[in-house]
C-alpha positions in Angstrom: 53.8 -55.4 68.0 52.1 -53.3 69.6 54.0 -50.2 68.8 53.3 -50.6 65.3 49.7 -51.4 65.4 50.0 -47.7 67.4 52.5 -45.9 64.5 49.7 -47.4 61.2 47.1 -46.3 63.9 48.5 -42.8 63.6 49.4 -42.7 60.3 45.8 -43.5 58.8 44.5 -41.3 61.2 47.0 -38.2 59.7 46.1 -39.5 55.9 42.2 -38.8 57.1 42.9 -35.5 58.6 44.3 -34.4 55.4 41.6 -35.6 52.9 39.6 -34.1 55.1 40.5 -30.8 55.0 41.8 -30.5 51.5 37.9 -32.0 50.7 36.6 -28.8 52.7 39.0 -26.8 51.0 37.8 -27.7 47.4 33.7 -28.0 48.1 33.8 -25.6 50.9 31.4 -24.6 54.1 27.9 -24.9 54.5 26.7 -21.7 56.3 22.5 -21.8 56.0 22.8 -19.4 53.1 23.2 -21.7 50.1 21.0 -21.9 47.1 18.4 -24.7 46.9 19.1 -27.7 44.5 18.9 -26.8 40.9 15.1 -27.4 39.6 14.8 -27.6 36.0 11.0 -27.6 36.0 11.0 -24.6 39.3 9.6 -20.3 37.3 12.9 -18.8 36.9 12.7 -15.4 38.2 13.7 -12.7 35.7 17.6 -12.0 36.1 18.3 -8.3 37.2 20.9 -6.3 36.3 24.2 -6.4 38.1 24.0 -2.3 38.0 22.7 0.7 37.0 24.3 0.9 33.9 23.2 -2.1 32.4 20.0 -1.7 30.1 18.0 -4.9 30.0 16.0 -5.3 26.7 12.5 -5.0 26.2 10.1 -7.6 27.0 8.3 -8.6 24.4 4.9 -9.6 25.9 5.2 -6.6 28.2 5.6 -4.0 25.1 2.8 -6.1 23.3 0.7 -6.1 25.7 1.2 -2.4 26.1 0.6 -1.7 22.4 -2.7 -3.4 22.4 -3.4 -0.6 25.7 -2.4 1.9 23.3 -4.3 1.0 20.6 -8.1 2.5 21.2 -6.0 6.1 21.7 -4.3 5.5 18.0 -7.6 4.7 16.6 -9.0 7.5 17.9 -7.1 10.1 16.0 -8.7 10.7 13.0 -7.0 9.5 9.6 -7.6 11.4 6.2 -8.7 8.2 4.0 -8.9 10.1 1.0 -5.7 12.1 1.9 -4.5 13.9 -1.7 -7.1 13.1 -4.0 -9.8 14.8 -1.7 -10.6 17.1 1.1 -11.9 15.5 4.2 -15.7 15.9 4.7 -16.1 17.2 1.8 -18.7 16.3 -1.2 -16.4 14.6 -3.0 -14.7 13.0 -0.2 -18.6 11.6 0.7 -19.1 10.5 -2.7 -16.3 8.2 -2.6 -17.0 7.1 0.7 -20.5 6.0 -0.6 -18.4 4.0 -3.2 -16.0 2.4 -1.1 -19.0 1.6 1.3 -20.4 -0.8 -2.5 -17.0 -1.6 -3.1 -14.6 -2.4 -0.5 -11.6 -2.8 -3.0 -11.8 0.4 -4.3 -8.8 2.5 -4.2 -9.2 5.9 -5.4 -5.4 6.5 -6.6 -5.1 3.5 -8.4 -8.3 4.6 -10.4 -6.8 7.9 -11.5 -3.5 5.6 -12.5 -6.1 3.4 -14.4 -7.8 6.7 -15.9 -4.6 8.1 -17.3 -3.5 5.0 -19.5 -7.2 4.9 -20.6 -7.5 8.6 -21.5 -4.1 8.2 -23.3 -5.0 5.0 -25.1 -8.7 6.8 -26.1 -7.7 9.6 -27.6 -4.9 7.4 -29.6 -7.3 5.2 -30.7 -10.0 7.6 -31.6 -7.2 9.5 -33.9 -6.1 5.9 -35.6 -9.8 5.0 -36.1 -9.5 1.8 -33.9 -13.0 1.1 -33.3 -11.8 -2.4 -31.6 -10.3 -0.8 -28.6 -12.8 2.1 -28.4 -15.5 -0.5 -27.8 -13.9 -2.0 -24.8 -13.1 1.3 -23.3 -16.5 3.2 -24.1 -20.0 3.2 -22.9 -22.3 2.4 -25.5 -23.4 6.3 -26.1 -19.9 7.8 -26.4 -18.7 5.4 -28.7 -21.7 5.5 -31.0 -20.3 9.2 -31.2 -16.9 8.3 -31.2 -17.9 6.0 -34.7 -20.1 8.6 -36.1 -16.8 11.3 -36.2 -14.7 8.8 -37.6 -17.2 7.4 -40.1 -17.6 11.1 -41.3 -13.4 11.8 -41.5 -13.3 8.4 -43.1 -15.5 9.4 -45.5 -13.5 13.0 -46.6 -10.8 10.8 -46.5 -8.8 13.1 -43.7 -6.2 11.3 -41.3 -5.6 12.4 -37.9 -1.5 12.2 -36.8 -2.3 12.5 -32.4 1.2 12.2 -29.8 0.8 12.9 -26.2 3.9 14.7 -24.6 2.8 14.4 -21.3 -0.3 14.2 -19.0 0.5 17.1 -16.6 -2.4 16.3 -14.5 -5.9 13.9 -13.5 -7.9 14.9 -10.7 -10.6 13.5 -9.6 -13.6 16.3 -9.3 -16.8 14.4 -9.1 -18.1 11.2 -7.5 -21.4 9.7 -7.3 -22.9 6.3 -6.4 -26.0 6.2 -8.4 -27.8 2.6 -7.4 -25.2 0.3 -7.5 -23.4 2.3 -10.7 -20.2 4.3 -9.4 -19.8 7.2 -11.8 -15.8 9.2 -11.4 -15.6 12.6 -12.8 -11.6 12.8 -13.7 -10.5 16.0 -14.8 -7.4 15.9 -17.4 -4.4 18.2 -18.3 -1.6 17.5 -21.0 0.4 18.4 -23.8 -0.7 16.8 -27.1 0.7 17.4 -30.7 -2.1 16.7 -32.8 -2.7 17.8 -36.6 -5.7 16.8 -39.4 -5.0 16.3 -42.8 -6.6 15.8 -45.8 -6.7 13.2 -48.5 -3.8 15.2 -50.5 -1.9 15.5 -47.4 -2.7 19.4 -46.4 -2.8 20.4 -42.8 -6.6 21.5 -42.2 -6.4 21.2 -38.7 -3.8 21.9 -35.5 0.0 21.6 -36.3 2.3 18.9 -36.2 5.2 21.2 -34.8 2.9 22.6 -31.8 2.3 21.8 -28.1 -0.9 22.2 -27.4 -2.0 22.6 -24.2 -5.7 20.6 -23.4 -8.0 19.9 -20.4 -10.7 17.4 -21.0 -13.6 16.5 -18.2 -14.4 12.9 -18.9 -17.0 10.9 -16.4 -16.1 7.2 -15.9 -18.5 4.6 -14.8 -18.8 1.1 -13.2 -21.2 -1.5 -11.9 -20.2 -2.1 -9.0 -22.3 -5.5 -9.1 -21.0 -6.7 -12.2 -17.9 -8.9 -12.0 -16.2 -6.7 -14.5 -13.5 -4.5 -12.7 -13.3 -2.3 -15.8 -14.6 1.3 -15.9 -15.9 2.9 -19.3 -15.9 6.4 -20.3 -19.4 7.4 -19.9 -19.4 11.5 -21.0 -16.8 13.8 -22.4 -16.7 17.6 -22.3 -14.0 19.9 -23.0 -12.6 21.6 -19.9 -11.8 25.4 -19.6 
C-alpha cells in the first residue's frame, strides 16, 4: 500500500513539474524590466520612430501654433490692395482708399465690370431712344441732356442703328469721396459701328460698314449712405 501511495506521489509530482514549466514557457520570466499594467486613462507619450528613415507627420497643433507665430511677420509685408487697377500711394490709389474707408464692400474691379455693362447698355439705349432705361442709369443732369438730343432727332425724324464690337478697355482714372458721395472717373475704349439716318433712310452720319474706334471719359457717382448699391452716370466727355 504503501508503495503505491509512493508511485501516485511521484506521478502528480512529475504532472506538476511539467505544467510548470510549459506555463513559464508560454507567459515567460519576470526580470524587473517589464512594462507597467496597461492604463487607459495614463498621457500616452508620442510614439517615436523606429529609425531614421521613417518621417513622422506633422503635428497639427504644433504647425498651428507655429502659423499663428508666423503671422505678425506675414502681416507685416506690405500688400498692394488696389493691385491692377491702381498704383500704390498714389492719388488714385488714396481716393479709393477714402472710399473703401465709407464703404467697406466696395470692390474696385467689380465696379469697372459693373461700368462696362452700363456704358454698353447707355450708349444702346441712348441710340434706340429708351428713355426708361436711361432714367435708371443717369443722374438727373445727364439725362435731361440725354432727352433733349433725342427729343431733337425725334423731331427730324433721324434713327440712330449703334453695335458695340468690343470694349477694348475701362480704367479707372479718377476717384473722389466728396461728403458721403463717391464719384469714379472710368475711362472707356471700344469698337462701335454706329451710323444716323434720316427720315428717307440716307446715311447723314458715321457708316454702318465701319469700325470706329472711341474713348469716352464718363464720371460715375454713388451715395454711399443711401441703400441703393447702384451708381449713375454723372458727366460724359469725349476722350482723346
Amino acid at each position: 500500500m504503501q508503495d503505491v501511495f509512493d508511485i501516485y506521489t511521484i506521478i502528480f509530482l512529475a504532472l506538476a513539474v511539467f505544467i510548470f514549466l510549459r506555463l513559464r514557457s508560454v507567459l515567460g520570466q519576470r526580470t524587473g524590466r517589464e512594462r507597467p499594467p496597461y492604463d487607459p486613462y495614463a498621457a500616452r507619450e508620442p510614439a517615436r520612430p523606429a529609425s531614421e528613415n521613417v518621417v513622422s507627420l506633422p503635428n497639427r497643433v504644433a504647425d498651428a501654433t507655429a502659423k499663428k507665430a508666423d503671422e505678425p511677420a506675414e502681416a507685416a509685408v506690405p500688400v498692394e490692395r488696389w493691385k491692377g487697377v491702381a498704383d500704390a500711394g498714389s492719388p488714385l490709389a488714396i481716393g479709393l482708399d477714402a472710399v473703401a474707408g465709407t464703404d467697406p464692400e466696395f470692390d474696385a474691379k467689380h465696379f469697372i465690370t459693373g461700368a462696362r455693362a452700363a456704358y454698353e447698355m447707355i450708349v444702346n439705349a441712348y441710340a434706340e431712344g429708351d428713355r426708361r432705361t436711361l432714367k435708371n442709369l443717369l443722374s438727373r443732369e445727364v439725362y435731361d441732356g440725354f432727352e433733349a438730343a433725342i427729343v431733337e432727332r425725334e423731331k427730324r425724324g433721324d434713327v440712330v442703328e449703334s453695335r458695340f464690337v468690343s470694349i477694348d478697355n475701362a480704367t479707372i482714372t479718377a476717384a473722389e469721396l466728396r461728403g458721403r458721395s463717391a464719384q469714379l472717373t472710368v475711362r472707356f475704349q471700344s469698337k462701335l459701328v454706329s451710323v444716323t439716318r434720316d427720315k428717307a433712310g440716307e446715311v447723314i452720319d458715321g457708316s454702318a460698314d465701319k469700325v470706329t474706334d472711341v474713348t469716352d471719359v464718363w464720371t460715375f457717382a454713388r451715395d454711399l449712405s443711401s441703400r441703393d448699391p447702384n451708381w449713375k452716370l454723372v458727366a460724359t466727355e469725349a476722350g482723346q
